[in-house]
N, C-alpha and C positions, 0 to 999 in steps of 0.2 A: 504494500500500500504506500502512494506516495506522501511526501509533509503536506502538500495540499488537500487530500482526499482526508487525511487526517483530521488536519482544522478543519475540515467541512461536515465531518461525523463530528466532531467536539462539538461545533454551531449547533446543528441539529440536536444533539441529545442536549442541548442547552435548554431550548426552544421547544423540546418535551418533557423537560423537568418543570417550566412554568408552564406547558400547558395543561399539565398532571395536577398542578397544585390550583389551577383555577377551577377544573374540574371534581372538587370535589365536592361534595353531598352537603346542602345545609343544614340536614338533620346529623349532620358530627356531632361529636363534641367538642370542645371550645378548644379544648387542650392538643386535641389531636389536628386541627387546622393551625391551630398557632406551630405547631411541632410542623408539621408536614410545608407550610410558609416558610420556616428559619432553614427546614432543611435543602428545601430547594434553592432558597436565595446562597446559601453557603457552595451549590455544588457550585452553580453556577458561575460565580464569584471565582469562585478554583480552575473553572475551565476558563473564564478568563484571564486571568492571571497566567494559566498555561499557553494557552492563544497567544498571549501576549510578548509569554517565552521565545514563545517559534520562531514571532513576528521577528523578535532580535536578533536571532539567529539565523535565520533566512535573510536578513538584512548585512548580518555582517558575512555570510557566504557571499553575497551579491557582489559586495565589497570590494573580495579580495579575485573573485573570477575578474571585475574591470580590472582592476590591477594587474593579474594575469596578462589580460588581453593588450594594456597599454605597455606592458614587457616585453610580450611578442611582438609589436608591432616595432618599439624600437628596436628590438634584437632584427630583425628585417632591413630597417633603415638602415643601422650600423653597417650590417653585412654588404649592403650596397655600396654603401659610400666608400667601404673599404675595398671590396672588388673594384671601384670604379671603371662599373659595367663588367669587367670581365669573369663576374662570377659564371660558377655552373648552373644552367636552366635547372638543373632537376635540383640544385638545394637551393633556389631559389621558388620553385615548385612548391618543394617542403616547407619551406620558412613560409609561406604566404598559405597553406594548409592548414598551420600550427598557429596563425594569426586568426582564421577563420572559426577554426575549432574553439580559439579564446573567445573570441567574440561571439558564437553561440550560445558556449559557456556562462557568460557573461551577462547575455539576453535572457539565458533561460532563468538564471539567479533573480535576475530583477523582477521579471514575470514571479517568480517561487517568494520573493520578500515582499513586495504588490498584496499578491494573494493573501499572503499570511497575512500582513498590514489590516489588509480589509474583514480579514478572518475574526480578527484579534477586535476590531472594531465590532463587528458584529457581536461576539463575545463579550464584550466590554457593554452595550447595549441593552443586549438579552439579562446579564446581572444587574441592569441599572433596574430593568422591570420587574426582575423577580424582586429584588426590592424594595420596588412599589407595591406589588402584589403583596407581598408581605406586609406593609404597611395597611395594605386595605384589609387585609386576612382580621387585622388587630380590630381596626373598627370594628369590623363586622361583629368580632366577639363582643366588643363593648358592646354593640345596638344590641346583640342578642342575649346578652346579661341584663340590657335597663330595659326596663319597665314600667309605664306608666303604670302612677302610684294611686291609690283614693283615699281620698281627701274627704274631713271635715271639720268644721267650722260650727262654733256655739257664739251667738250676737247678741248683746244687748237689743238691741231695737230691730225696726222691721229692714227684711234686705233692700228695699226701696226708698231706705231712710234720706236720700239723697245728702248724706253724710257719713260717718265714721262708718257704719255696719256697711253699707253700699261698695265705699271703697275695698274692704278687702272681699265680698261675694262676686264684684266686677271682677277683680283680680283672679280671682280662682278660676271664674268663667272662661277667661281669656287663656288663661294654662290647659282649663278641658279641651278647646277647641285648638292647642296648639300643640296638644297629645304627650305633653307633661303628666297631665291629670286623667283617669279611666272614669273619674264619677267625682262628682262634689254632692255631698249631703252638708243640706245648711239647719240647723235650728235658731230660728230667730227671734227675739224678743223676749230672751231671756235675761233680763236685769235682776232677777231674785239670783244672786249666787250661790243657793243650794239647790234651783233646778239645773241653772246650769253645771253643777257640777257631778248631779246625777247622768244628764248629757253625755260631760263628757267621758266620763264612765262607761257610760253604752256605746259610747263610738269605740271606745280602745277594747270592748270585749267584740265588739263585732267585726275585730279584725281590721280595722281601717288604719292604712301604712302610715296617713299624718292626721293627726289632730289635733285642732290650732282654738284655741279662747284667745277670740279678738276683745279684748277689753281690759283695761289697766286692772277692773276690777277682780280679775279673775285669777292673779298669782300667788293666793293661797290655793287654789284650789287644786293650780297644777304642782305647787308642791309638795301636795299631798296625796296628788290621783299617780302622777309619773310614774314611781319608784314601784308601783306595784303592775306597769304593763312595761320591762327592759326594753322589747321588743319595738313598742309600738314609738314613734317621733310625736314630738309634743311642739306645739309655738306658740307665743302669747305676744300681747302687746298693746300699747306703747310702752317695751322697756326694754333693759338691756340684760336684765337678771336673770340669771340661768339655772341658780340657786348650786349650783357646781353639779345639776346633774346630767349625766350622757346622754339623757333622749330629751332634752328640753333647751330648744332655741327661744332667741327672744329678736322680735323686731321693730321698730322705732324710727321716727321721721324728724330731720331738722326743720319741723314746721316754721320755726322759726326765719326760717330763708323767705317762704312766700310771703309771711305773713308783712315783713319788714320790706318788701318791697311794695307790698300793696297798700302797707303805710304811710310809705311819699308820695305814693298816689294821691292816697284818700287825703293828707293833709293839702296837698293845691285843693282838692274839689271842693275843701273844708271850709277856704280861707281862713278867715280870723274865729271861725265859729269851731268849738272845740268836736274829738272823734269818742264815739261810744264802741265800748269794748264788751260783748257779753260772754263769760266762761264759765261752764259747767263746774267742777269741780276742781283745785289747784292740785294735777299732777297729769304724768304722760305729756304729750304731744298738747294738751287743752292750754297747759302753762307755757308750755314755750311759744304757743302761737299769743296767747296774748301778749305775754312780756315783746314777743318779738314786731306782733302789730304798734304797742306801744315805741318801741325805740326807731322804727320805722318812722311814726309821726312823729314825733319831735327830729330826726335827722332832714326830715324836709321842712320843719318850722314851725309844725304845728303844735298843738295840745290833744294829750286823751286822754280820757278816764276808763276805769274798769272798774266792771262787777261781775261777781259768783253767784251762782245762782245756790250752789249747792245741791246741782240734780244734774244728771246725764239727760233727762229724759223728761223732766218736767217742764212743758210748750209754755203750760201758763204763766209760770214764771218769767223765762224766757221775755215771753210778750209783754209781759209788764215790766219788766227791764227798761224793755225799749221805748216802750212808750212814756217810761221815765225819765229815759235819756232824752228824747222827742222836746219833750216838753221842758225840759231844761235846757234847748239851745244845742244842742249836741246835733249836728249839719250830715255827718256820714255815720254808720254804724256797720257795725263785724260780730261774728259768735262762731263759738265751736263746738260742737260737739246733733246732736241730733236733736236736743230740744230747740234749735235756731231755727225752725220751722215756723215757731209761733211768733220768731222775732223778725224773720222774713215778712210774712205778713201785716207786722204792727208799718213797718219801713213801706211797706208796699204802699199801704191805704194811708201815709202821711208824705208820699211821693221823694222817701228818704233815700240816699245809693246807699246800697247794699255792700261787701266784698263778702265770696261764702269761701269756704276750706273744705278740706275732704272727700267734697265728691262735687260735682258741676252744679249748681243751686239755680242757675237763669229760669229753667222751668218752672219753679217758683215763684219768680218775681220779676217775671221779663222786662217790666220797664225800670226796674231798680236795682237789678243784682248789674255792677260794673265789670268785675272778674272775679275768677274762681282759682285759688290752689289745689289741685286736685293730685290727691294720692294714688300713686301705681303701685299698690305692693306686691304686682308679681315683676317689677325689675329684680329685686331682693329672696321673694320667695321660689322665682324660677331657681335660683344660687342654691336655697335650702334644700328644694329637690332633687336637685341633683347631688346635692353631698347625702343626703340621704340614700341613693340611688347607689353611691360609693360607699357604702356603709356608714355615714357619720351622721347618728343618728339625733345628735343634739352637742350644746356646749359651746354654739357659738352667737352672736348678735348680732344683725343684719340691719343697717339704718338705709333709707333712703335720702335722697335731694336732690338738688336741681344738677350737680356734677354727674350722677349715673344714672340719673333719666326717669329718676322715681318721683321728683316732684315736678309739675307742669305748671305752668298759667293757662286757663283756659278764660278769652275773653268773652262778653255777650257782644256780638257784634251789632246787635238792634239798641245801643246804649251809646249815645253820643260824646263819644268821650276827646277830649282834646290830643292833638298830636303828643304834643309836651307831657303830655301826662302817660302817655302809654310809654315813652322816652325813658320816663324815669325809673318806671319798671324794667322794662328791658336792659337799661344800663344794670342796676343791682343784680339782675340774672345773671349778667355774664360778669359781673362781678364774685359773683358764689359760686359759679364753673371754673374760673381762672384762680380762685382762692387768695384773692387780693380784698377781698370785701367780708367782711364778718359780721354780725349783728351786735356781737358785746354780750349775751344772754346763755340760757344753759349751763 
């Protein structure tokens, strides 16, 4: 067999070591394709490398046959010059025979190191795809190891609350249709913290991979329900608290960011006339968006006041909030949490601007609401699932903002609002994206 026919059986068994390895069976197992990928990329690799051998050696025969042949041809010359003419035809004959024979010699070399070259290239090639193919082998394991997870969720309020409950059922919703999630089970309206913690109790015996209490108010309950399902992922929030145990994450929003931009807003629309602040209870996400609405208005020059209502959930108060504020001269107003519904409405019917948080609010109060902070918490929760997905079933704290894509402005565009003023928002965003801008709070 010649060195060429050689490197061309090497190509080929290259070329059906990765076709061997594409062809196998997706019902494997993980192990035996990940094995059966490393080991064809390694042959391959080798025949290359050998290829590559040849090519060098084929190249340095080629080498030495022209040298050969530029030998002979001056050994020819010489003999010429020295007979001056009167050499003998027949070793002149020879001598130009033995020039011819080099120079075949020569040609065929270069054709034989060509070949190899090209051989060795293909080789070289054919290894570069077996490990590719190996690399894909890997994915494939991973996609065929994850799994979309299911999912549930225990809410204070209704999942339509177009606030805090809304924003994380949207979130979940968005992970089901984007096949993160196989099922979301929601229970909502759970603000007695011993039904919800019966709740969550039944989701982690029914086997459900994550179970999240969206509610500050709910971090005794998970750490006391966690420690007895290892197995199942736990996540709460607004916090960062993990309580130090393995299956319970915690996640949390720099509301703070929106709130303080939508603060220099509202202090232009305010002018001299002071901003009403209304907040459910002082803790989570509820306290930093007010503190953060407050240092907002006064960095654009105005004044605000705040009050607690002391209720997640209580409208009526809420409403009387506002209408206290209203009437004491207060030009713009803000609230957080799910009872701002009834303080939407007081804003509405006294033709007050609005700013809402949490979830998009204009539908409420189309000709009042100015813009929205509105929470993504599956930028952060997509993160949890998939560390779940890799085994990690808890023990970390996952924040959202405007830098990873978890906190939005969403404006009412039926709400006239001045150039200048959507300006100043905008500047504080890309102020909180570049990390040159901070609020002071928190």
């Amino acid at each position: 067999m010649t060195k060429r026919l050689r490197l061309l059986v090497v190509v080929f068994a290259v070329f059906g070591l990765i076709a061997a390895s594409c062809g196998e069976d997706d019902e494997e197992a993980v192990a035996e394709t990940d094995s059966g990928a490393a080991a064809a990329q390694a042959e391959a690799e080798a025949a290359a490398a050998a290829a590559q051998a040849e090519a060098d050696a084929a190249a340095a025969r080629a080498e030495e046959a022209a040298a050969a042949a530029t030998a002979a041809e001056a050994a020819l010359e010489a003999a010429m010059a020295e007979a001056e003419g009167s050499i003998d035809p027949e070793v002149v004959a020879e001598l130009e025979a033995q020039l011819e024979a080099a120079r075949d010699e020569a040609a065929a070399a270069q054709a034989e190191a060509e070949a190899a070259a090209a051989a060795a290239e293909e080789a070289a090639a054919a290894a570069a795809a077996a490990e590719v193919e190996a690399a894909g082998d890997e994915d494939d394991a991973d996609m065929m190891e994850t799994q979309p997870l299911r999912a549930a969720v225990v809410t204070p309020s209704a999942e339509n609350d177009l606030a805090f409950s809304q924003s994380i059922v949207d979130a979940l919703h968005r992970m089901e249709a984007a096949g993160l999630l196989s099922e979301v089970a929601v229970s909502p309206g759970l603000f007695i913290v011993e039904d919800a913690g019966l709740a969550l109790r039944d989701y982690a015996q029914a086997g459900y991979d994550l179970v999240i209490a969206h509610g500050s108010q709910y971090g005794g309950l998970l750490e006391a329900i966690a420690p007895d399902f290892p197995d199942t992922a736990f996540a709460w929030g607004t916090s960062v608290e993990t309580f130090g145990l393995d299956n319970v994450s915690a996640y949390t929003t720099s509301s703070d960011e929106g709130a303080y931009a939508m603060g220099l807003m509202a202090a232009q629309l305010a002018g001299d006339a002071p901003v009403g602040i209304i907040g459910p209870i002082e803790v989570g996400d509820a306290k930093l968006y007010v503190d953060g609405f407050v240092a907002g208005v006064e960095a654009g020059g105005g004044t605000a006041n705040s009050v607690y209502t002391d209720s997640f959930a209580d409208v009526q108060l809420a409403a009387e909030a506002a209408q206290s504020f209203i009437d004491n001269g207060h030009a713009v107003l803000t609230g957080t949490a799910q009872m701002t519904v009834g303080a939407i409405g007081v804003a509405r019917e006294n033709g007050t601007p609005w700013f809402g948080t949490q979830s998009n609010q204009t539908s409420v109060g189309p000709e009042v609401v100015v813009a929205n902070q509105v929470y993504r918490w599956d930028v952060v929760l997509d993160d949890l699932v998939r560390d779940i997905q890799l085994g990690q079933t808890g023990g970390s704290a996952y924040v959202i903002d405007f830098a990873n894509g978890g906190l939005v402005i969403e404006y009412n565009d039926g709400y006239d609002l001045p150039d200048d003023a959507r300006a100043a928002i905008e500047e504080a965003v890309a102020g909180f994206i570049a990390g040159t801008l901070s609020t002071g709070v928190g």
